[in-house]
PQR file of N, CA, C, O and H, with PARSE charges and radii, in Angstrom:
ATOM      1  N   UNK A   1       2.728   6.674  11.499 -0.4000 1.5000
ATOM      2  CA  UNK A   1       2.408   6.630  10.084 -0.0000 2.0000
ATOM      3  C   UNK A   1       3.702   6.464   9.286  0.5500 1.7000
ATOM      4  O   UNK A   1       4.578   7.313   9.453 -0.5500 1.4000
ATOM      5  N   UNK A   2       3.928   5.366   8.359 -0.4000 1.5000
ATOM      6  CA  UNK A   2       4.897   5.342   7.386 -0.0000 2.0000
ATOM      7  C   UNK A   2       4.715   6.578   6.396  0.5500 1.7000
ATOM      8  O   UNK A   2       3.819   7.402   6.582 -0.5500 1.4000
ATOM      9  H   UNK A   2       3.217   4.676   8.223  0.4000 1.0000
ATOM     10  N   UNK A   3       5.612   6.666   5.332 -0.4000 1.5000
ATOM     11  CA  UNK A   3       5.720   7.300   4.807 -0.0000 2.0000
ATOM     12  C   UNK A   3       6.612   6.590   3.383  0.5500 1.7000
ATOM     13  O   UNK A   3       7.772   6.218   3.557 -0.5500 1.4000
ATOM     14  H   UNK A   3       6.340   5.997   5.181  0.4000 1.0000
ATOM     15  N   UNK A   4       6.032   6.473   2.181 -0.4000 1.5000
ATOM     16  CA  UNK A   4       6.805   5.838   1.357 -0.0000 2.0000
ATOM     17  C   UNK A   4       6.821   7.216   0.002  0.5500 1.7000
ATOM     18  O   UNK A   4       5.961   7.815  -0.644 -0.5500 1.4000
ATOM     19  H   UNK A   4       5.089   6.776   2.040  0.4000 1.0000
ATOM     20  N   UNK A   5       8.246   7.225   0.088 -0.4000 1.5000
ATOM     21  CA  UNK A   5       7.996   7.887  -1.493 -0.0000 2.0000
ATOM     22  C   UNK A   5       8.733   7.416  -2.872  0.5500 1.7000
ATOM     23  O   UNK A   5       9.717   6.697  -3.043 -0.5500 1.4000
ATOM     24  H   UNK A   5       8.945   6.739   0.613  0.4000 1.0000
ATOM     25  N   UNK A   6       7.902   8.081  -3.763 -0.4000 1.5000
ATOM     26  CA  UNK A   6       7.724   7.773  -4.958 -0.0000 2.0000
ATOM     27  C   UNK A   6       9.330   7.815  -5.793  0.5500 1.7000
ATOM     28  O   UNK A   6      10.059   8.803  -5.878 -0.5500 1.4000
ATOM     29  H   UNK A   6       7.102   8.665  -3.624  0.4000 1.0000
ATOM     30  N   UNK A   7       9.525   6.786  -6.210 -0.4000 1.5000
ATOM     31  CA  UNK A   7      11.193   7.465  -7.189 -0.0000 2.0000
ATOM     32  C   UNK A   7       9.933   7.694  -8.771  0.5500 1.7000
ATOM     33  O   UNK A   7      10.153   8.632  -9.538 -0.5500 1.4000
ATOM     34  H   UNK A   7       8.933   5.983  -6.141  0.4000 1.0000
ATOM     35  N   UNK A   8       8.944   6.911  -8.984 -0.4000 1.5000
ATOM     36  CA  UNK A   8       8.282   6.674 -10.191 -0.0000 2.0000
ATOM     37  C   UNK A   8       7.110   7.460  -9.716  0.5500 1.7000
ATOM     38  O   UNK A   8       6.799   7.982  -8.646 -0.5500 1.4000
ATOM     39  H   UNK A   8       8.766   6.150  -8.361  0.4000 1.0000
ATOM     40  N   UNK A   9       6.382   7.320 -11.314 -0.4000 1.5000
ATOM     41  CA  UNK A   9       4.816   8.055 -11.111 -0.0000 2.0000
ATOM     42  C   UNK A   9       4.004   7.073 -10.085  0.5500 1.7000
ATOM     43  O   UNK A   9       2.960   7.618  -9.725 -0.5500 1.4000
ATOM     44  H   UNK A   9       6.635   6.896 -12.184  0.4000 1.0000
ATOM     45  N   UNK A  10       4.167   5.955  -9.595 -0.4000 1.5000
ATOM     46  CA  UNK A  10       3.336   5.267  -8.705 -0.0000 2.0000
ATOM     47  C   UNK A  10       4.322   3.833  -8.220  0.5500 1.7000
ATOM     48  O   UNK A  10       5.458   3.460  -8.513 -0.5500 1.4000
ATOM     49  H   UNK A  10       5.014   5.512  -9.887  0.4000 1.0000
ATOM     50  N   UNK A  11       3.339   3.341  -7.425 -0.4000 1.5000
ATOM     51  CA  UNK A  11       3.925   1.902  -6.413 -0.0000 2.0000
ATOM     52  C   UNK A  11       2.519   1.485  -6.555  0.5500 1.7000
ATOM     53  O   UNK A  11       1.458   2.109  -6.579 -0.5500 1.4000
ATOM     54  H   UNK A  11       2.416   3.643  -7.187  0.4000 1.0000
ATOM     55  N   UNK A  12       2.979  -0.323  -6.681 -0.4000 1.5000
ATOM     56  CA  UNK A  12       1.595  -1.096  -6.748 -0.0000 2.0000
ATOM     57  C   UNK A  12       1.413  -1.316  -5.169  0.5500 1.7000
ATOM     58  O   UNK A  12       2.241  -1.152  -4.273 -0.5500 1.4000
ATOM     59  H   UNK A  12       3.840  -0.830  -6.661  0.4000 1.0000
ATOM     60  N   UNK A  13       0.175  -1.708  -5.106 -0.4000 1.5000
ATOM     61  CA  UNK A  13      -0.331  -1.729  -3.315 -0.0000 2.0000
ATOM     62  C   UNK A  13       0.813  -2.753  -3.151  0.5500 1.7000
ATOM     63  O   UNK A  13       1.874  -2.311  -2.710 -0.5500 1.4000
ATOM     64  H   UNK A  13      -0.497  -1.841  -5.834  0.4000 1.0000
ATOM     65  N   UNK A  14       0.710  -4.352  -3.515 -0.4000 1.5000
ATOM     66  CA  UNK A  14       1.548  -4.911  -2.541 -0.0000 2.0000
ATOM     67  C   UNK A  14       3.220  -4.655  -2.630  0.5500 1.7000
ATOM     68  O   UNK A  14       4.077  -5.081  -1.856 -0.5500 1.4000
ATOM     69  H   UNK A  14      -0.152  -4.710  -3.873  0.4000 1.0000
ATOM     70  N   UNK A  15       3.366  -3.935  -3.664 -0.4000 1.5000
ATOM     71  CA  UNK A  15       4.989  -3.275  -3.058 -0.0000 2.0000
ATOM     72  C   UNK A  15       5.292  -2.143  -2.218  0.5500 1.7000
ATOM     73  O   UNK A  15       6.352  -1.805  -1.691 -0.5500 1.4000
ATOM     74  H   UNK A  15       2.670  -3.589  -4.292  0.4000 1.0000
ATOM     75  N   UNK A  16       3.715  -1.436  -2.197 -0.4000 1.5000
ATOM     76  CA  UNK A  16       4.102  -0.638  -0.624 -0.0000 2.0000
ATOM     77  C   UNK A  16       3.667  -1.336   0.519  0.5500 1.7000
ATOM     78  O   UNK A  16       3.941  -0.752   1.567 -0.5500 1.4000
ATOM     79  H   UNK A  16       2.854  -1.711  -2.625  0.4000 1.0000
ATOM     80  N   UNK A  17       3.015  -2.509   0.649 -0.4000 1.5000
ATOM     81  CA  UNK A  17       2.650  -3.403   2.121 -0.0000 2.0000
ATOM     82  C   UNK A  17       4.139  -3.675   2.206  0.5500 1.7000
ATOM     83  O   UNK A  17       4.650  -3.463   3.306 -0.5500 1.4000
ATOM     84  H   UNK A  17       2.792  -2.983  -0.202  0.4000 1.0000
ATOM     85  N   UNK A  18       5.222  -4.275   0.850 -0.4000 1.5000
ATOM     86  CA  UNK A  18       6.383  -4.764   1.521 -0.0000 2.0000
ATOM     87  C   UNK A  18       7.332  -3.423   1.991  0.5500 1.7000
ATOM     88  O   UNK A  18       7.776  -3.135   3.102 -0.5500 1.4000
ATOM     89  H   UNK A  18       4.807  -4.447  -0.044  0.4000 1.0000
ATOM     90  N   UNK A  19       7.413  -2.961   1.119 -0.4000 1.5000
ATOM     91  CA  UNK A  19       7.809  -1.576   1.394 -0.0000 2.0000
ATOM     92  C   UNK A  19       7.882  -1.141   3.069  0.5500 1.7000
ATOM     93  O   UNK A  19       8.835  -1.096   3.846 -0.5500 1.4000
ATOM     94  H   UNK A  19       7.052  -3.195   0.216  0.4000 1.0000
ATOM     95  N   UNK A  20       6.696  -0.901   3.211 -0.4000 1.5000
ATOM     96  CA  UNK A  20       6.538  -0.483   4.981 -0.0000 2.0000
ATOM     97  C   UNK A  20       6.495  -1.075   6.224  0.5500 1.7000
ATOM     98  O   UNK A  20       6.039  -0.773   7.326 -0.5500 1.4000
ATOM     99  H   UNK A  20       5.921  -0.937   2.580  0.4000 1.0000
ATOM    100  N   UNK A  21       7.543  -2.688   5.388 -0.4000 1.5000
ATOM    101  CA  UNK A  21       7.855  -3.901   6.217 -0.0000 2.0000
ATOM    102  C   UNK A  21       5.678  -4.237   7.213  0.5500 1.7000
ATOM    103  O   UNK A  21       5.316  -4.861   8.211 -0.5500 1.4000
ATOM    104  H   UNK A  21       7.914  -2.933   4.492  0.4000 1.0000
ATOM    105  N   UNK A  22       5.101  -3.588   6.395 -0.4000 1.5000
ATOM    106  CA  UNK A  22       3.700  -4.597   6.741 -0.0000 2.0000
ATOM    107  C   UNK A  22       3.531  -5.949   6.146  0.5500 1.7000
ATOM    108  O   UNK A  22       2.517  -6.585   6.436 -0.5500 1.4000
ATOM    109  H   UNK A  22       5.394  -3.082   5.584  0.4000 1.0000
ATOM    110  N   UNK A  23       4.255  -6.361   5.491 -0.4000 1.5000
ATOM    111  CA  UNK A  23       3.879  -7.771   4.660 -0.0000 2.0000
ATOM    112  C   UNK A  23       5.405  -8.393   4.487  0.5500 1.7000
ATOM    113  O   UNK A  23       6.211  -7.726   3.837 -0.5500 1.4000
ATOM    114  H   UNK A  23       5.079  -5.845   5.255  0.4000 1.0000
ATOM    115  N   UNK A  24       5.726  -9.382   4.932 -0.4000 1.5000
ATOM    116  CA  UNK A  24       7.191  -9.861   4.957 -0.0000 2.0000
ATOM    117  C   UNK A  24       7.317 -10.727   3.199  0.5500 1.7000
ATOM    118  O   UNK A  24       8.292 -11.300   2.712 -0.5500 1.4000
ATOM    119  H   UNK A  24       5.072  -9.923   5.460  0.4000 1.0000
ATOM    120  N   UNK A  25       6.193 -10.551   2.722 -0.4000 1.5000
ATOM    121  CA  UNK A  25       6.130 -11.499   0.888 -0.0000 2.0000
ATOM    122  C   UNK A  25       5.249 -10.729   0.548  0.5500 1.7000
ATOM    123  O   UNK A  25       4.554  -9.927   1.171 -0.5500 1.4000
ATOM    124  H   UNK A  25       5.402 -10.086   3.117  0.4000 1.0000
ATOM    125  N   UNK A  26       5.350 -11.155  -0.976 -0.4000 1.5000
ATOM    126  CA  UNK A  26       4.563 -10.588  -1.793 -0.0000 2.0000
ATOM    127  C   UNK A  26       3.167 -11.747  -1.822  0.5500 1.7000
ATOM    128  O   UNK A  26       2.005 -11.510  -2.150 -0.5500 1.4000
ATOM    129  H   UNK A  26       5.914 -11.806  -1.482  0.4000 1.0000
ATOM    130  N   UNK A  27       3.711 -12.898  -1.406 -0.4000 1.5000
ATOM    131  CA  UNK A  27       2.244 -13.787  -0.977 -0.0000 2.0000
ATOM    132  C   UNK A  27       1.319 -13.383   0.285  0.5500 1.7000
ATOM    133  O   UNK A  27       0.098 -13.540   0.279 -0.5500 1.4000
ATOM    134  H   UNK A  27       4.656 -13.091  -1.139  0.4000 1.0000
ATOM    135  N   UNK A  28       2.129 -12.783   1.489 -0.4000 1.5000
ATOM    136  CA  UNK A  28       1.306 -12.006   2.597 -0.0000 2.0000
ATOM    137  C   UNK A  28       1.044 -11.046   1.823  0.5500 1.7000
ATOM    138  O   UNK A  28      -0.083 -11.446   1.532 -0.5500 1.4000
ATOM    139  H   UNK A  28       3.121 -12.655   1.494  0.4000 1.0000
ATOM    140  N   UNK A  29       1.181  -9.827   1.072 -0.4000 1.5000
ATOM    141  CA  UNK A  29       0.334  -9.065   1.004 -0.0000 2.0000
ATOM    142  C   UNK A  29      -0.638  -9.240  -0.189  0.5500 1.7000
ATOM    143  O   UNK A  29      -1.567  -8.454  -0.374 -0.5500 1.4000
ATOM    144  H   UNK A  29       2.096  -9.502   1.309  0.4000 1.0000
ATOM    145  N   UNK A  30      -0.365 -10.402  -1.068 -0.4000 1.5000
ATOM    146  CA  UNK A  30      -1.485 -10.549  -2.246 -0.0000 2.0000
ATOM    147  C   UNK A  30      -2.273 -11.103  -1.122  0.5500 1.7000
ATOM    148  O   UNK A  30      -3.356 -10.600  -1.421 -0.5500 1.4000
ATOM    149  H   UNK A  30       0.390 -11.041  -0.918  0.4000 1.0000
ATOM    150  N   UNK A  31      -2.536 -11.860   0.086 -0.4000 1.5000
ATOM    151  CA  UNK A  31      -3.680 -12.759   0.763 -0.0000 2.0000
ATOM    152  C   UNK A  31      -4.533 -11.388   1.687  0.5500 1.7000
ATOM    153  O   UNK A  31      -5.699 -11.235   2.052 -0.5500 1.4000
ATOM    154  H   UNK A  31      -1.656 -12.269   0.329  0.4000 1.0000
ATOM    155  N   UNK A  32      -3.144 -10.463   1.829 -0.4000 1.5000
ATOM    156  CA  UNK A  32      -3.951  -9.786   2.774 -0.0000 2.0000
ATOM    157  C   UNK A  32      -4.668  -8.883   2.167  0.5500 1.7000
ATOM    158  O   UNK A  32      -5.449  -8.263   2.889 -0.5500 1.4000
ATOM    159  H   UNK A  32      -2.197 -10.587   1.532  0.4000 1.0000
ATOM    160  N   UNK A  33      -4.629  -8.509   0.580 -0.4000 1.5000
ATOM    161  CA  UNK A  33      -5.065  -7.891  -0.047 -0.0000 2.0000
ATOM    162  C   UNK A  33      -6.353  -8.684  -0.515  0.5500 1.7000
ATOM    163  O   UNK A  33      -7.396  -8.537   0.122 -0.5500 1.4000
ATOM    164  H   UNK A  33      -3.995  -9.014  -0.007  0.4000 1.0000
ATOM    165  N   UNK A  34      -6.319  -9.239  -1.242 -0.4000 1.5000
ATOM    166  CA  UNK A  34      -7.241 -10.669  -1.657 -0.0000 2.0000
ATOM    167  C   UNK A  34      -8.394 -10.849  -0.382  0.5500 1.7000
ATOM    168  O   UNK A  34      -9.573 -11.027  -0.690 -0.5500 1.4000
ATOM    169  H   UNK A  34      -5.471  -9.359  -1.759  0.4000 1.0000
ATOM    170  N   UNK A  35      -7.981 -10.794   1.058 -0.4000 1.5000
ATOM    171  CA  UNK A  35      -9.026 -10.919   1.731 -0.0000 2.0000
ATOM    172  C   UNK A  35      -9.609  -9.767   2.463  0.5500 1.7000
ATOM    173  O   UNK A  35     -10.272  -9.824   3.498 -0.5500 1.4000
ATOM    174  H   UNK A  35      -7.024 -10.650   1.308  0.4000 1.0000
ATOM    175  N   UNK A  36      -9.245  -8.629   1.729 -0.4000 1.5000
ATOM    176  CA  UNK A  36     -10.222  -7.308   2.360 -0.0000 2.0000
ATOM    177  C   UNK A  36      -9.805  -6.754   3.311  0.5500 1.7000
ATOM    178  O   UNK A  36     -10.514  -6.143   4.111 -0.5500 1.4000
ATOM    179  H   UNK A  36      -8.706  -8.582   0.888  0.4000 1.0000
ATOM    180  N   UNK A  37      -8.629  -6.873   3.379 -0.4000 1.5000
ATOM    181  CA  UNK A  37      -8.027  -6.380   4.757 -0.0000 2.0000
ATOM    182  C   UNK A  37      -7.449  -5.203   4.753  0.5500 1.7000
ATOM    183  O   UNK A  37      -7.600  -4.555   5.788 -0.5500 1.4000
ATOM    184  H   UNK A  37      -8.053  -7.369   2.730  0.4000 1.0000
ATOM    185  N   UNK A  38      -6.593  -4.536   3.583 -0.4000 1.5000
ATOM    186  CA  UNK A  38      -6.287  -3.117   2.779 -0.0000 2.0000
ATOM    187  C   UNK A  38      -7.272  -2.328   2.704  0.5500 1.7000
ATOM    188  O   UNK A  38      -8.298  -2.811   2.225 -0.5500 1.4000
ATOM    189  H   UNK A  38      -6.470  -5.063   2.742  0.4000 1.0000
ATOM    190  N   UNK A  39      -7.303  -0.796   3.165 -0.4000 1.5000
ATOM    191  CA  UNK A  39      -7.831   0.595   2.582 -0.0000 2.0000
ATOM    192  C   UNK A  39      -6.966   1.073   2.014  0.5500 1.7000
ATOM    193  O   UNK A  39      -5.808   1.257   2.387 -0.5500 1.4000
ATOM    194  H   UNK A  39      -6.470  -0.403   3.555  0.4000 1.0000
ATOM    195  N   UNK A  40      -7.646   1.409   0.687 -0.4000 1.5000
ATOM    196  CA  UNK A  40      -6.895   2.503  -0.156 -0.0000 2.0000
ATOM    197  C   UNK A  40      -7.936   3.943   0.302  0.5500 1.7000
ATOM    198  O   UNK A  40      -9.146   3.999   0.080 -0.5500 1.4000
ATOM    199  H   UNK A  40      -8.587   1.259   0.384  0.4000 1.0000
ATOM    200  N   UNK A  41      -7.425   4.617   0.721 -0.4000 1.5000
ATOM    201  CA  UNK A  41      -8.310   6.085   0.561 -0.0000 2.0000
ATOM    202  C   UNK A  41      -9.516   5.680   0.923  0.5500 1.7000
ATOM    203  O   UNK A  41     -10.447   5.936   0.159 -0.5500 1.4000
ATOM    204  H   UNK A  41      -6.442   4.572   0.900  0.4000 1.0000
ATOM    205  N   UNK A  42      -9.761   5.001   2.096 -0.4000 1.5000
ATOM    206  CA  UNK A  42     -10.693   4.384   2.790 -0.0000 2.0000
ATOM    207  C   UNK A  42     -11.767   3.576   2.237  0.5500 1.7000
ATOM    208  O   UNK A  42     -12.764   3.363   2.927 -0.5500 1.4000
ATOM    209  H   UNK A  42      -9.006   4.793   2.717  0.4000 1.0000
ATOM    210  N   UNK A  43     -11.676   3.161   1.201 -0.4000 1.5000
ATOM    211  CA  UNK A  43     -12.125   2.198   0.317 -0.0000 2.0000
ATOM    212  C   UNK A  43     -11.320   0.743   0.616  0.5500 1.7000
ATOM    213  O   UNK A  43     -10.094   0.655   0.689 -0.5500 1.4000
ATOM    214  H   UNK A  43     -10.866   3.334   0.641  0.4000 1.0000
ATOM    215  N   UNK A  44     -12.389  -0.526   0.796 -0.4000 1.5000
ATOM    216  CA  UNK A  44     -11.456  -1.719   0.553 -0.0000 2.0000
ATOM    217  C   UNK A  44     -11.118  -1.938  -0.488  0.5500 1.7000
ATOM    218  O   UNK A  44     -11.847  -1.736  -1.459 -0.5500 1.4000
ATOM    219  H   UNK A  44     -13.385  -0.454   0.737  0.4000 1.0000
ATOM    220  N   UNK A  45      -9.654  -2.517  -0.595 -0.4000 1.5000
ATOM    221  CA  UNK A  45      -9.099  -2.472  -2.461 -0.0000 2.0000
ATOM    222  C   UNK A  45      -8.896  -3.901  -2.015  0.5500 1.7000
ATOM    223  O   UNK A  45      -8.765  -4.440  -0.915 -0.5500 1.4000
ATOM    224  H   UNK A  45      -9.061  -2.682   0.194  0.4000 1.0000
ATOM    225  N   UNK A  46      -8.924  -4.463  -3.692 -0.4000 1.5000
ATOM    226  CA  UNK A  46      -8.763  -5.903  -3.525 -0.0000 2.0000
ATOM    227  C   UNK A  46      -8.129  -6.557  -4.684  0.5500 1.7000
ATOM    228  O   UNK A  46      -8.124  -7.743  -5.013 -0.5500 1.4000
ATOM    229  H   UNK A  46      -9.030  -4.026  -4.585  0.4000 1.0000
ATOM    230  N   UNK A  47      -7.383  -5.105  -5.447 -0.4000 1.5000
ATOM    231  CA  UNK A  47      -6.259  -5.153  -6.450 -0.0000 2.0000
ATOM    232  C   UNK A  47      -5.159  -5.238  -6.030  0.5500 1.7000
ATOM    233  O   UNK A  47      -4.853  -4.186  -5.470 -0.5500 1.4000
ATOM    234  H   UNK A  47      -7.387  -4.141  -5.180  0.4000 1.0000
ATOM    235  N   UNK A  48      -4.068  -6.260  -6.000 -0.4000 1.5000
ATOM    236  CA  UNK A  48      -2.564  -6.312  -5.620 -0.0000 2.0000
ATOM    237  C   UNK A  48      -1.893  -5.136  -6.550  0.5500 1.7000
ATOM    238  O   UNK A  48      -0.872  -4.609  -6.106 -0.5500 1.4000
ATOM    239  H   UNK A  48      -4.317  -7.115  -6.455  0.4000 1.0000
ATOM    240  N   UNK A  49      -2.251  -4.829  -7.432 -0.4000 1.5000
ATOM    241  CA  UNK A  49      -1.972  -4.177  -8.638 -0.0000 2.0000
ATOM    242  C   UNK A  49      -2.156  -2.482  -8.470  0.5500 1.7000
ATOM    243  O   UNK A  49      -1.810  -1.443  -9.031 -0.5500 1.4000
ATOM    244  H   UNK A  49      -3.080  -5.257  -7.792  0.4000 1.0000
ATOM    245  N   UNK A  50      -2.811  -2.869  -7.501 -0.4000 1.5000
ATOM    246  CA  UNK A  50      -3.940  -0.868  -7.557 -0.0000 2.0000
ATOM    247  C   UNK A  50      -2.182  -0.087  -7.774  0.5500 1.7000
ATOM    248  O   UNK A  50      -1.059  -0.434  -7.408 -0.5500 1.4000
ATOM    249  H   UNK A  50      -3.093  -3.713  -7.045  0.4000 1.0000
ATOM    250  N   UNK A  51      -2.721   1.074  -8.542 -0.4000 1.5000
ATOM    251  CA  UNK A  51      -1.392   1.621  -8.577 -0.0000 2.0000
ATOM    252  C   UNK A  51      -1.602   2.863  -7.790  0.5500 1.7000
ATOM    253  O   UNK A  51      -2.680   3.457  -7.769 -0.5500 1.4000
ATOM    254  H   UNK A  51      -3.633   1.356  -8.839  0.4000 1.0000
ATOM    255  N   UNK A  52      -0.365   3.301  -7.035 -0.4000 1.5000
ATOM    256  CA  UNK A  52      -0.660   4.007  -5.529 -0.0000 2.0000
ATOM    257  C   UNK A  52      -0.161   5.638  -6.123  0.5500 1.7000
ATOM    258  O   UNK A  52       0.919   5.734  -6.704 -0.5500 1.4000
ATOM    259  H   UNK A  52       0.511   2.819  -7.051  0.4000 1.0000
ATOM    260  N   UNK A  53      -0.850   6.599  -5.962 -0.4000 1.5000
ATOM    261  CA  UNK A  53       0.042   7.780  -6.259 -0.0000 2.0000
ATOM    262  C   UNK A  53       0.544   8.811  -5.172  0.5500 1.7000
ATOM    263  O   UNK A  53       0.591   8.583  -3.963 -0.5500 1.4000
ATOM    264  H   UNK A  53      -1.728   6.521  -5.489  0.4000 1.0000
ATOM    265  N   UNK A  54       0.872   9.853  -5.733 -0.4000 1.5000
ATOM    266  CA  UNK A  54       1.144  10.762  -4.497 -0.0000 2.0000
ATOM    267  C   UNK A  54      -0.327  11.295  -3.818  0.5500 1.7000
ATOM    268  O   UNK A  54      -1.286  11.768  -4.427 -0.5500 1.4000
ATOM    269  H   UNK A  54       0.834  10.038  -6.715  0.4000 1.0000
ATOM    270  N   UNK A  55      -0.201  11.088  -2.526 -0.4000 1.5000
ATOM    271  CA  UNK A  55      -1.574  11.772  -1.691 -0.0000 2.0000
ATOM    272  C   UNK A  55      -2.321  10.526  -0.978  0.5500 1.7000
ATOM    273  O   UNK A  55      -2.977  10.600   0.061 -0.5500 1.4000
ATOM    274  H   UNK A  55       0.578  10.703  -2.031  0.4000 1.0000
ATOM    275  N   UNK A  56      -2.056   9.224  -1.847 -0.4000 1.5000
ATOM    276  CA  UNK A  56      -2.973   8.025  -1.804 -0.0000 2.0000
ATOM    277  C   UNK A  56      -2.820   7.285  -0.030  0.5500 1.7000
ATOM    278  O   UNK A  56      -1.696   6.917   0.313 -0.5500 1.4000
ATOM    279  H   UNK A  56      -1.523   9.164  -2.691  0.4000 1.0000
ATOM    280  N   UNK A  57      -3.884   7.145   0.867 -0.4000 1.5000
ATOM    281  CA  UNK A  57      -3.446   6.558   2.216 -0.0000 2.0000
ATOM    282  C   UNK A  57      -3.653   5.220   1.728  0.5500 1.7000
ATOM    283  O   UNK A  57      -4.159   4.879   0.658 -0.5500 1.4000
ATOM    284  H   UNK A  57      -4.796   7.443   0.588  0.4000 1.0000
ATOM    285  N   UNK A  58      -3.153   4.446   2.740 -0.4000 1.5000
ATOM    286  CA  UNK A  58      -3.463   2.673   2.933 -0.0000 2.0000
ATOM    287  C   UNK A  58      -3.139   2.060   4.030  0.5500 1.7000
ATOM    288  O   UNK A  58      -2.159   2.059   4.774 -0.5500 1.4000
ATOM    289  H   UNK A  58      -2.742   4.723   3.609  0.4000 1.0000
ATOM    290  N   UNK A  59      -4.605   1.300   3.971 -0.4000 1.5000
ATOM    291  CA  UNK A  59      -4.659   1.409   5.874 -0.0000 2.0000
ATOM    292  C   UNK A  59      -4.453  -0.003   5.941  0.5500 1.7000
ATOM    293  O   UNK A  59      -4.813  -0.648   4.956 -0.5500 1.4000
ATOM    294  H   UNK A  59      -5.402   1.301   3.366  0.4000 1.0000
ATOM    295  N   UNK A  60      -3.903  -0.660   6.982 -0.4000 1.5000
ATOM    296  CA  UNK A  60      -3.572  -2.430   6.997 -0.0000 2.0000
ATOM    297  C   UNK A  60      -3.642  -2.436   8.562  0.5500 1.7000
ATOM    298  O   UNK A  60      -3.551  -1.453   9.298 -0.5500 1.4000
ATOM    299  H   UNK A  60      -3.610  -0.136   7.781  0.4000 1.0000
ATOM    300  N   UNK A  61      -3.776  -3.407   8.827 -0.4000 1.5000
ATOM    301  CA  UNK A  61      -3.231  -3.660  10.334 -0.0000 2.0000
ATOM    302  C   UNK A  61      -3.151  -2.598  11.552  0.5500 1.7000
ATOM    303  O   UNK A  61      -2.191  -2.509  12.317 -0.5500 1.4000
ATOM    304  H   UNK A  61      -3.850  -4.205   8.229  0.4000 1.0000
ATOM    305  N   UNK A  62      -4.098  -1.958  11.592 -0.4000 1.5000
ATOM    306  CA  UNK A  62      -3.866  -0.623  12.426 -0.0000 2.0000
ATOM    307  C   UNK A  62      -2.392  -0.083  12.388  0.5500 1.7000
ATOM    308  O   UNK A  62      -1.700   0.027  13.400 -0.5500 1.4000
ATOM    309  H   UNK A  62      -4.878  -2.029  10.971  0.4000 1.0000
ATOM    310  N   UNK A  63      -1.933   0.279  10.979 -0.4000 1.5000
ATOM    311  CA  UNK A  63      -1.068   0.788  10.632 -0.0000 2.0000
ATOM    312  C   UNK A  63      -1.373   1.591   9.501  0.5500 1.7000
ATOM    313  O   UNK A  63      -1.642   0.847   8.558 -0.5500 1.4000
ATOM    314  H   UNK A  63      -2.494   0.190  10.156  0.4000 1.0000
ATOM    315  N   UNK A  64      -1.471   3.192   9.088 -0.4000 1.5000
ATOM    316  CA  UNK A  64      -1.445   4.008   7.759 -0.0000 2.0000
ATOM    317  C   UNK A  64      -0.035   3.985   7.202  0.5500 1.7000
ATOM    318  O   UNK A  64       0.927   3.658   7.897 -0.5500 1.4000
ATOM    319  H   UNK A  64      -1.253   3.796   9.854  0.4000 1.0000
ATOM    320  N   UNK A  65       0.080   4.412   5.678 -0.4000 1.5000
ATOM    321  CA  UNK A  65       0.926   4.640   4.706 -0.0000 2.0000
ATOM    322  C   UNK A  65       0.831   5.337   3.584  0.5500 1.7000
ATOM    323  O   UNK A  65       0.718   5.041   2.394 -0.5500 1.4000
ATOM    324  H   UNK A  65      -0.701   4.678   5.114  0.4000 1.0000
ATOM    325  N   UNK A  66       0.939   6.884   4.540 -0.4000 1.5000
ATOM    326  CA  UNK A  66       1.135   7.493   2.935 -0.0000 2.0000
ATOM    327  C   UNK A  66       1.928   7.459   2.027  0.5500 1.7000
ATOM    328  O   UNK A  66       3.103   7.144   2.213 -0.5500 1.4000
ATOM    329  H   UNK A  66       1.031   7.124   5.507  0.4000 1.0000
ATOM    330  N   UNK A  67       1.347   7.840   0.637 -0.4000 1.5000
ATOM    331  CA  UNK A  67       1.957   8.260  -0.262 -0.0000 2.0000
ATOM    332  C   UNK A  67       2.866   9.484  -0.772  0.5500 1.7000
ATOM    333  O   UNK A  67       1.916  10.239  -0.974 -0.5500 1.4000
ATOM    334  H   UNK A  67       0.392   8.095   0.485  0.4000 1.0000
ATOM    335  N   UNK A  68       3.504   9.922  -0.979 -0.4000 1.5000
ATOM    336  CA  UNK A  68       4.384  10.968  -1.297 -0.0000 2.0000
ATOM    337  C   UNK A  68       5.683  11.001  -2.163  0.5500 1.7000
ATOM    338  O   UNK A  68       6.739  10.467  -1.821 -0.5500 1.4000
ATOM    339  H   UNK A  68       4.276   9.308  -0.815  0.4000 1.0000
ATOM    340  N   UNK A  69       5.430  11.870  -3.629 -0.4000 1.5000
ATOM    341  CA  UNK A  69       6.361  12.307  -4.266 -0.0000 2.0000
ATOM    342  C   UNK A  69       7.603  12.715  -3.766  0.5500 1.7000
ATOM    343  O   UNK A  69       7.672  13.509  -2.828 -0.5500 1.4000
ATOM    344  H   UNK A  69       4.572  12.304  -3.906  0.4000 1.0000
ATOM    345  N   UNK A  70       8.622  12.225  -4.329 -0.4000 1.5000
ATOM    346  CA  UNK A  70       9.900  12.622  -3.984 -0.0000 2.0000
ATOM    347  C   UNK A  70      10.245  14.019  -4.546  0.5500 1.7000
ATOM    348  O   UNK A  70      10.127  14.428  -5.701 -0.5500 1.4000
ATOM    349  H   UNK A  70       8.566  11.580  -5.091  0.4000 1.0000
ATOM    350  N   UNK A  71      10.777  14.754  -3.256 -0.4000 1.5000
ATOM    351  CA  UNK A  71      10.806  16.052  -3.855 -0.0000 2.0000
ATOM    352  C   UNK A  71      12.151  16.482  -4.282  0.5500 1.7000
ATOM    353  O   UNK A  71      12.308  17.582  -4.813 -0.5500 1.4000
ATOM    354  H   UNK A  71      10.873  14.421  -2.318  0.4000 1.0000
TER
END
């Protein structure tokens, strides 16, 4: 499981796909987002935009990524 944390109140989904080196562009993860392939909190999201907070999972590629505040 990655682990990305927060410097801000949130991260948009496809800057944590690049983030957790799951998406090598921001065009792989708008397509992989765009085609249903992202769980947010086990929901399919299909916002590049969704804004991610602390607690929030996201599931891609048989790979998770939580969310977590910087402490």
């Amino acid at each position: 499981m990655e682990v990305i944390k927060l410097r801000e109140d949130y991260i948009k989904l496809s800057q944590a796909l690049k983030a957790a080196g799951l998406a090598e562009s921001g065009a792989d993860a708008k397509y992989a987002i765009l085609d249903g392939k992202v769980k947010v909190n086990g929901e399919t999201e299909y916002q590049r935009g969704k804004k991610l907070k602390n607690g929030d999972m996201v599931a891609y590629d048989g790979q998770t990524i939580r969310i977590e505040a910087e402490t």
